[in-house]
VMD Tcl script that draws the C-alpha trace (Angstrom):
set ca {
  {-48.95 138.80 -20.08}
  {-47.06 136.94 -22.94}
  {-42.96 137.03 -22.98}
  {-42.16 137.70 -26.15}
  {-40.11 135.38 -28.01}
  {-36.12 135.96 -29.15}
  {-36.55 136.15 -32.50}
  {-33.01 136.84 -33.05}
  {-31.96 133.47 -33.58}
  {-35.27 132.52 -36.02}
  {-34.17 135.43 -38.43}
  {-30.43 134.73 -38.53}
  {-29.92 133.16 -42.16}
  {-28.43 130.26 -42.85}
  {-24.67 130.02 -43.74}
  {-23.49 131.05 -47.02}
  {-22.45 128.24 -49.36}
  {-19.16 129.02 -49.72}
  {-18.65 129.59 -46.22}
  {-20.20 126.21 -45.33}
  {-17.60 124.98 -47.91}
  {-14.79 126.66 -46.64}
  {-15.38 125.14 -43.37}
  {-15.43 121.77 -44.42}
  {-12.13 122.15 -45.97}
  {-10.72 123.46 -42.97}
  {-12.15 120.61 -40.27}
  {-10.99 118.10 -43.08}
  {-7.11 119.05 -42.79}
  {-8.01 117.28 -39.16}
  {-8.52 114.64 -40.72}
  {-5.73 114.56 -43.41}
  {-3.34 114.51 -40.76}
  {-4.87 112.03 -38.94}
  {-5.00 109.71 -41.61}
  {-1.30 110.73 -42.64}
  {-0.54 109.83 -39.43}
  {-1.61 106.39 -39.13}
  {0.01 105.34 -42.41}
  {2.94 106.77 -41.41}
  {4.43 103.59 -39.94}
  {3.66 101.09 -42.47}
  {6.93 102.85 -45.49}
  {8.72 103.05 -42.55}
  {8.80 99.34 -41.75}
  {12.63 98.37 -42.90}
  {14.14 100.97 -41.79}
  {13.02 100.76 -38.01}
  {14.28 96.79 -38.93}
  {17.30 98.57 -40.13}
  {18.12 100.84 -37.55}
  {16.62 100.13 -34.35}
  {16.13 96.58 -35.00}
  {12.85 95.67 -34.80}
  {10.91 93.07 -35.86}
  {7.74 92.11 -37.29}
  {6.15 91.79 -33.78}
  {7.35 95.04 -33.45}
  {6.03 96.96 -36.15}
  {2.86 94.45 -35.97}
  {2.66 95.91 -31.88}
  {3.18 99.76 -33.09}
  {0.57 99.63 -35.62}
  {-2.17 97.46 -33.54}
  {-2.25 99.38 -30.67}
  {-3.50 101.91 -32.19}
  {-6.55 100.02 -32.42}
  {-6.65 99.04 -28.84}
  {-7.92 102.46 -27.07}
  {-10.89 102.65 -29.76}
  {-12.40 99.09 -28.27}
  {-13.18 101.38 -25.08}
  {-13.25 104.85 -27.24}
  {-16.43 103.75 -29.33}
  {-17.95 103.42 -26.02}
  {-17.34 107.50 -24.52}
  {-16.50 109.12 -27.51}
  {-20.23 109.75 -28.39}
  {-20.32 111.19 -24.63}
  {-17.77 113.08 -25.08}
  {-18.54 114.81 -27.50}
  {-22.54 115.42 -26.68}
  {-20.94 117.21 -23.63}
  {-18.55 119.11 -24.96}
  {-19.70 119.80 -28.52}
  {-18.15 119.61 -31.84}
  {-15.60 122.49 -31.43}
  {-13.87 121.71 -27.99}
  {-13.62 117.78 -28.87}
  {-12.63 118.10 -32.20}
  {-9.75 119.96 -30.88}
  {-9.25 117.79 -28.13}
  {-8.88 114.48 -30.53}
  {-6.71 116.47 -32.85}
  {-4.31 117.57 -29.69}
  {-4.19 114.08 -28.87}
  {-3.28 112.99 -32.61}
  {-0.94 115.50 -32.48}
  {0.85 114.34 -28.87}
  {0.73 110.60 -30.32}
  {2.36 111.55 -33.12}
  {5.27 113.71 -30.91}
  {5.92 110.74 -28.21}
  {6.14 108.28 -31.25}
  {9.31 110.33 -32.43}
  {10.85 111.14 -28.82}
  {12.40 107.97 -28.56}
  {13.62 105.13 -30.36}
  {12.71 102.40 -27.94}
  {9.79 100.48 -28.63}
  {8.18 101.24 -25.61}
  {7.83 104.63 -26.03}
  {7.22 104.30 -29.27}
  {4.25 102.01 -28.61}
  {2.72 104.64 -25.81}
  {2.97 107.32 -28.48}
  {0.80 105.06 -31.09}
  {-1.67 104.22 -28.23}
  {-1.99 107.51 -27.38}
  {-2.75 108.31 -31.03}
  {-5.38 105.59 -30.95}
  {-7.25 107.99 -28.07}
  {-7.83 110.55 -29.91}
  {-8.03 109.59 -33.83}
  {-11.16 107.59 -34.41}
  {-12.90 109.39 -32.05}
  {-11.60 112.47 -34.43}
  {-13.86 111.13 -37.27}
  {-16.80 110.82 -35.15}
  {-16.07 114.42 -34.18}
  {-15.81 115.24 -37.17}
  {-18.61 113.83 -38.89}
  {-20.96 115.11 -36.28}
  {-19.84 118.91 -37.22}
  {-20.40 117.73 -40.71}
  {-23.49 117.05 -40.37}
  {-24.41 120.22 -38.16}
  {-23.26 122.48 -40.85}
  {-25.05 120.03 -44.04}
  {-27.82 118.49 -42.61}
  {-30.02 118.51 -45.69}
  {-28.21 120.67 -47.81}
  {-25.43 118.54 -50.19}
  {-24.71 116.27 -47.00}
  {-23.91 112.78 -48.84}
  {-21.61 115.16 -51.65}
  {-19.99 116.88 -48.58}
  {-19.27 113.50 -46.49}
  {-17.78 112.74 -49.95}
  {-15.52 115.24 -50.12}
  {-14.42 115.11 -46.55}
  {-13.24 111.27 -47.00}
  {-11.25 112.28 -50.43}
  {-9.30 114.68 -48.26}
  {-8.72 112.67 -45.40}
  {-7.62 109.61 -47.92}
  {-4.95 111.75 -49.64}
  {-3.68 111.89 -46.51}
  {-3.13 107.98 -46.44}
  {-1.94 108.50 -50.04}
  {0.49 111.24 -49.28}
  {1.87 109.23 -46.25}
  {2.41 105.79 -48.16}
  {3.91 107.55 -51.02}
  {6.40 109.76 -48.66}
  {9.20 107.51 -49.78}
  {9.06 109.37 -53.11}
  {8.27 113.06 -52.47}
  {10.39 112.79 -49.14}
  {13.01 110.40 -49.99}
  {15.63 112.53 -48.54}
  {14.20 111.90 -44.89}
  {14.51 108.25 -44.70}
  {17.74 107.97 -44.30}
  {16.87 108.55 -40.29}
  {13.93 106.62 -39.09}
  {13.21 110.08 -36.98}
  {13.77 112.13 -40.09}
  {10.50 110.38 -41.63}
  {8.73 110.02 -38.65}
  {8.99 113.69 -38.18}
  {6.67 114.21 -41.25}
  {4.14 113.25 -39.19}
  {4.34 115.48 -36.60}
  {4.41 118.07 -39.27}
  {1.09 117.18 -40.26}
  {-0.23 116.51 -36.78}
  {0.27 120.61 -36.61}
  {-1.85 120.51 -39.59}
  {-4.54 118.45 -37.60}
  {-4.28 120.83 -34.77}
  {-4.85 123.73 -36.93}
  {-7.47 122.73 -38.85}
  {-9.35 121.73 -35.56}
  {-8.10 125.43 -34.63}
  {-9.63 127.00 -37.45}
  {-12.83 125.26 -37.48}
  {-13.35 126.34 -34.00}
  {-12.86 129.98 -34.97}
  {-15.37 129.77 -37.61}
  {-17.80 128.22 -35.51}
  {-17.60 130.31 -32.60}
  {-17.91 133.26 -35.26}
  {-20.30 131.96 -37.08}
  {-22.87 130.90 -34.24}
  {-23.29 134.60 -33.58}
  {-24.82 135.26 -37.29}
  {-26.10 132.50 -38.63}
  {-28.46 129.51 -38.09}
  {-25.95 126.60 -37.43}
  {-28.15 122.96 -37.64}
  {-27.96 120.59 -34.72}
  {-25.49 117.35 -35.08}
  {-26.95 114.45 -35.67}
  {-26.50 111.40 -32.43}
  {-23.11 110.19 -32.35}
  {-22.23 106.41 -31.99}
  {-22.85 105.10 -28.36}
  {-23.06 101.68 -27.69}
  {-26.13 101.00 -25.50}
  {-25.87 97.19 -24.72}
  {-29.21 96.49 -23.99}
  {-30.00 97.00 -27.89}
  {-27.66 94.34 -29.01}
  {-29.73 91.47 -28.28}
  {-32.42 93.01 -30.26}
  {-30.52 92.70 -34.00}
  {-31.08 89.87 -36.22}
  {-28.65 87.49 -37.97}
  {-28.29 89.54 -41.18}
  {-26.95 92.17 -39.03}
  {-24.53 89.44 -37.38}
  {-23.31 88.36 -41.03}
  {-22.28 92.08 -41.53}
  {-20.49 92.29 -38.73}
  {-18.40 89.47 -39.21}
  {-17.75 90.42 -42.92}
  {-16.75 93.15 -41.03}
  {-14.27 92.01 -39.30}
  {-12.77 89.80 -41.64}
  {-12.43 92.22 -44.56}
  {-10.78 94.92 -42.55}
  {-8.49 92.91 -40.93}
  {-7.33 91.03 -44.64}
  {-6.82 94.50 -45.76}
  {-5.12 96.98 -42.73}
  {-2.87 94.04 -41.25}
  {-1.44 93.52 -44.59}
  {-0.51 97.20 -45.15}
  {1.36 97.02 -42.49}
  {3.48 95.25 -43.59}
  {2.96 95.88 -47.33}
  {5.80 97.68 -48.16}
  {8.52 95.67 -46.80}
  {6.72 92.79 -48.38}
  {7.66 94.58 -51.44}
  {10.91 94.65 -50.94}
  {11.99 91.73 -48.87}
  {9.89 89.41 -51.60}
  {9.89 91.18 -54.83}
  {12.65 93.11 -54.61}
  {11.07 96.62 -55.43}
  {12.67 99.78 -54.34}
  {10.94 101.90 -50.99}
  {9.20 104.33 -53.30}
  {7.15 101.59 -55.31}
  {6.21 99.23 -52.81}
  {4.70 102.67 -51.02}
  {2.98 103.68 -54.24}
  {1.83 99.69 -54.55}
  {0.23 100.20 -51.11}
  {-1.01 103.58 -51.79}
  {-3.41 101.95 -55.04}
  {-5.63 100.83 -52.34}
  {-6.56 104.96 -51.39}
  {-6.76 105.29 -55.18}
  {-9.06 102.83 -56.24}
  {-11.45 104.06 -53.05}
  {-11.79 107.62 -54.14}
  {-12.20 107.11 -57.44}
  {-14.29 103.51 -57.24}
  {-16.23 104.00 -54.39}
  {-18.69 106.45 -55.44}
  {-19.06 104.92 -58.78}
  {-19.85 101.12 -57.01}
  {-22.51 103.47 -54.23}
  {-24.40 104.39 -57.64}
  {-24.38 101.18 -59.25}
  {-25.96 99.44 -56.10}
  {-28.43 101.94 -56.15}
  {-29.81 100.65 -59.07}
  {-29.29 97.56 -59.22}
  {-29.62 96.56 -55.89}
  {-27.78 92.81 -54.95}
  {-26.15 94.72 -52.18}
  {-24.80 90.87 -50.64}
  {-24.10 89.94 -54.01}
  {-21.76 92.48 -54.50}
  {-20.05 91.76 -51.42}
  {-19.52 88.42 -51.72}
  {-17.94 89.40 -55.17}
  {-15.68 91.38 -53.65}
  {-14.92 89.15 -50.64}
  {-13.98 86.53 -53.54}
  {-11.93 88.97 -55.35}
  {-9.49 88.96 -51.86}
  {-8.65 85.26 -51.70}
  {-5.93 84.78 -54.75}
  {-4.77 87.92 -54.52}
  {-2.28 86.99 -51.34}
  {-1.46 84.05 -52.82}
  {-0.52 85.31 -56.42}
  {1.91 87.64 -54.32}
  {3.45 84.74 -52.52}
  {3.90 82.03 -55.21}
  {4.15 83.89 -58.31}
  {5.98 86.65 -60.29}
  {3.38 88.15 -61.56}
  {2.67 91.95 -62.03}
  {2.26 93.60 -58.76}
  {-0.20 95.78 -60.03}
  {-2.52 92.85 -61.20}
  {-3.08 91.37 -57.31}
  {-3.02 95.38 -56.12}
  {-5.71 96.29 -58.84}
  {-7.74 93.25 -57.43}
  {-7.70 94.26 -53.69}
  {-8.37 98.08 -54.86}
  {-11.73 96.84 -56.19}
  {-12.69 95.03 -53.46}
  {-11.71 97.64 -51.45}
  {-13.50 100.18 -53.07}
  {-16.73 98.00 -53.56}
  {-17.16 96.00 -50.08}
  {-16.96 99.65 -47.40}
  {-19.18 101.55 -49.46}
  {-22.16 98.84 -49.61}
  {-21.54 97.22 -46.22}
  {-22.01 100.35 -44.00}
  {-24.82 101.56 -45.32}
  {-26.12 98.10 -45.38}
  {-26.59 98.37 -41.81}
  {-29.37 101.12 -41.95}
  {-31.74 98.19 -43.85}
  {-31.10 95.69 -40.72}
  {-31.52 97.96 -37.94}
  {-34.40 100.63 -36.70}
  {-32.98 103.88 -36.88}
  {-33.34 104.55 -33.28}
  {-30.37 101.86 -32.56}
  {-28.16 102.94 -35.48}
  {-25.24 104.32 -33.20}
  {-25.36 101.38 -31.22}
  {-25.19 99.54 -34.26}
  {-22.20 101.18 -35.88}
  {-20.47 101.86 -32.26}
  {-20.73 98.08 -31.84}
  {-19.65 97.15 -35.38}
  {-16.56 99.48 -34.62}
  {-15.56 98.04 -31.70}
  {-15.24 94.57 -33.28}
  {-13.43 95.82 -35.90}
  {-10.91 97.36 -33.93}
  {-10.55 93.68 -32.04}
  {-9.75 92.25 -34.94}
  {-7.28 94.97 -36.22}
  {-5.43 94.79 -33.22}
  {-5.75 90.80 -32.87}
  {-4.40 90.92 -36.74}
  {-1.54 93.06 -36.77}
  {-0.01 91.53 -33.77}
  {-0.99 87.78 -35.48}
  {1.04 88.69 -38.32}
  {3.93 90.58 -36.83}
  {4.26 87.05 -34.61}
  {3.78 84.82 -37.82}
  {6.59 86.83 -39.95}
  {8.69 86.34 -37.00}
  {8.07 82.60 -36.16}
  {8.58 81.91 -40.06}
  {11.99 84.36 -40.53}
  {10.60 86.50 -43.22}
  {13.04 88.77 -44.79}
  {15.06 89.31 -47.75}
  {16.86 86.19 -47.04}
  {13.65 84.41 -46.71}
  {11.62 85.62 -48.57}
  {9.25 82.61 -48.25}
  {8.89 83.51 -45.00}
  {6.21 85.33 -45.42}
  {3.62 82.87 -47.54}
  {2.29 82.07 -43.90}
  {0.72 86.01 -43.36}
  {-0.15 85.81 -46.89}
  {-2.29 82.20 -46.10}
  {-3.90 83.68 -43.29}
  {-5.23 86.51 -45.51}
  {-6.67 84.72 -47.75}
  {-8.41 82.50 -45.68}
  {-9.74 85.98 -44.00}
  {-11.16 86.31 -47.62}
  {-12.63 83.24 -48.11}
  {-14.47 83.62 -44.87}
  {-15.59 87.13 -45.65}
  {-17.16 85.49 -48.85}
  {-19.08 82.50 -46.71}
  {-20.34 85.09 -44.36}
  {-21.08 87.47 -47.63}
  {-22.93 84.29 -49.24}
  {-24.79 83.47 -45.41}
  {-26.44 87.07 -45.64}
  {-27.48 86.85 -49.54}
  {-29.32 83.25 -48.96}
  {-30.91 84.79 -45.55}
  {-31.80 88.21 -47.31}
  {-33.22 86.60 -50.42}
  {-35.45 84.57 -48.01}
  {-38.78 85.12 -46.49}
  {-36.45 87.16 -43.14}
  {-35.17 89.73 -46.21}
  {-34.80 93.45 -45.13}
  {-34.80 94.85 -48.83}
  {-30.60 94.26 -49.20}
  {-30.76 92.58 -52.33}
  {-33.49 94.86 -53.64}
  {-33.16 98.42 -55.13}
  {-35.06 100.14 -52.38}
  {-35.85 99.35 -49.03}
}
mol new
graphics top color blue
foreach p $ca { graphics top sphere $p radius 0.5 }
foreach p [lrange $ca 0 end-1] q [lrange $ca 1 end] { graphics top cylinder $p $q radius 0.2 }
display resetview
């Protein structure tokens, strides 16, 4: 005798469009308040100086720990999530961006203030892997590139909202809380939207055929030995690039105003060019490289592009914009081909290892930077006074950018060669 088969869930139709749109908007306002969030700090800068007088170290400290919890994060969050699913640990990351964000605020010591970043740390990048995974249950073959797309643009108006807050919200930073309250605002905002998806889900997974996620980024050690020296180069492009570019918006704004004398709300809009240039650039560079191929060559283009544009800052007068322009390109050309550059060097099988590894060096070096530079402001008295103070951050960036272009120019001569994985090539 034959069981017959549930043929419930085989004749459930797949999600409408517009509710598969609808939500991806939703699980996105996650991750526009996490990204809020993290830039929250950064136009913030001299007034905590001001106020509860704190120093580079200081800010340096609250914005690298963030990155310290994601060193061990990369390495559960993938479990984590596979046990739980999408809904409960998206919530779960957003509760904890959310709790960061309200510890940061409780206090004005720099202790607590710290704990409250770390604790934001916990939960935030393992938000976007979260995240990402429920993206690609619900567009897994139908408009998934387009919808990753439109995810990011959210989540970077975030960054673009928070670094320009000096503007729309001047009136709160006359208290250091006032401004830092924003951010709890828009944790809520996390929290709901992680709220909301959940509801939809649970909803939906009674009517229609949901896809399954895709694997999430665990690090499985034993793989590592396994990838070549192409993928090595990437890695420490990596590493360099991110750390010439985060570190520095850290401390970006006060820059602004300590060495060029620009007012809060510019030196936050200055900063802010960076989100710009990557929603609007990024896409357009993805389309060119598929055409044209030269994947390394691009990068070490835009690895060059980084290393006079900290020292034009430091030694000359020249338009802000021109240097900030510069960086946008490179920062809208170097993410978009180096990430998907990994999927030429390494079998698909050890992807998340590949990417969970890659991660966890970067956030090394985004801690290791931030504190660097927080300690080198210091150690050289940058501030208003002295402004020259800070020419020995902006040295150390720019050497991160000429090294970014040797290891940029390392993979092109070893992917043009007879060990080539189809980089420089149009296809693969």
């Amino acid at each position: 005798m034959t069981v017959p088969m549930d043929s419930t869930a085989v004749e459930r139709p797949a999600p409408p469009r517009a509710f598969r749109w609808l939500v991806l908007v939703l699980i996105s306002l996650a991750m526009f308040g996490n990204y809020y969030i993290y830039d929250a700090v950064s136009p913030l800068a001299d007034v905590l100086v001001q106020q509860l007088g704190f120093t580079d170290s200081d800010i340096g400290l609250l914005q690298g720990i963030y990155s310290l919890p994601n060193i061990v994060m990369v390495l559960i969050g993938g479990f984590i999530i596979d046990r739980l699913g999408t809904k409960k640990s998206t919530f779960i990351f957003a509760a904890l961006c959310l709790l960061g964000a309200v510890i940061t605020v409780s206090s004005g010591t720099l202790a607590v203030m710290a704990a409250g970043r770390l604790v934001f740390g916990l939960g935030a990048e393992s938000l976007i892997v979260a995240v990402t995974t429920a993206i690609a249950k619900w567009f897994k073959g139908k408009e998934l590139s387009f919808a990753f797309g439109i995810n990011l643009t959210i989540a970077r108006l975030g960054s673009f909202a928070a670094l320009n807050s000096p503007s729309w919200a001047s009136s709160y930073y006359g208290d250091w809380r006032s401004a830092l309250m924003i951010s709890v605002v828009f944790g809520v905002v996390c929290v709901a939207g992680a709220v909301l998806y959940w509801v939809l889900e649970s909803g939906a997974e009674k009517k229609y055929r949901i896809g399954q996620a895709g694997a999430t980024d665990k690090v499985v050690f034993s793989d590592i030995w396994k990838f070549g020296v192409s993928y090595w180069y990437i890695v420490a492009l990596c590493i360099t690039f991110y750390s010439a570019i985060f570190p520095f918006q850290t401390f970006a704004v006060k820059f602004f105003i300590d060495a060029h004398g620009t007012s809060r709300e510019m030196g936050g809009f200055l900063s802010s060019m960076l989100t710009l240039f990557a929603m609007v650039a990024t896409p357009l560079f993805g389309l060119l490289v598929d055409k044209v191929g030269k994947r390394a060559l691009f990068m070490m283009f835009g690895s060059l592009l980084l290393v006079p544009v900290y020292l034009m800052m430091a030694y000359t007068q020249v338009s802000l914009y021109v240097p900030m322009a510069m960086m946008g390109i490179a920062f809208s050309l170097i993410p978009g081909i180096m990430w998907p550059a990994v999927s030429y060097l390494v079998d698909e099988s050890k992807l998340g290892t590949a990417y969970g590894l890659m991660t966890l060096i970067q956030n090394i070096g985004l801690a290791g930077f931030n504190f660097l530079i927080g300690w080198a402001n210091d150690a050289s008295g940058a501030s208003a006074a002295n402004p020259d103070g800070y020419t020995t951050g902006m040295w150390i960036f720019s050497s991160l950018g000429l090294f970014g272009f040797l290891f940029a120019y390392l993979l092109r001569r070893r992917e043009t060669g007879p060990h080539a994985h189809g980089l420089e090539t149009i296809k693969a």
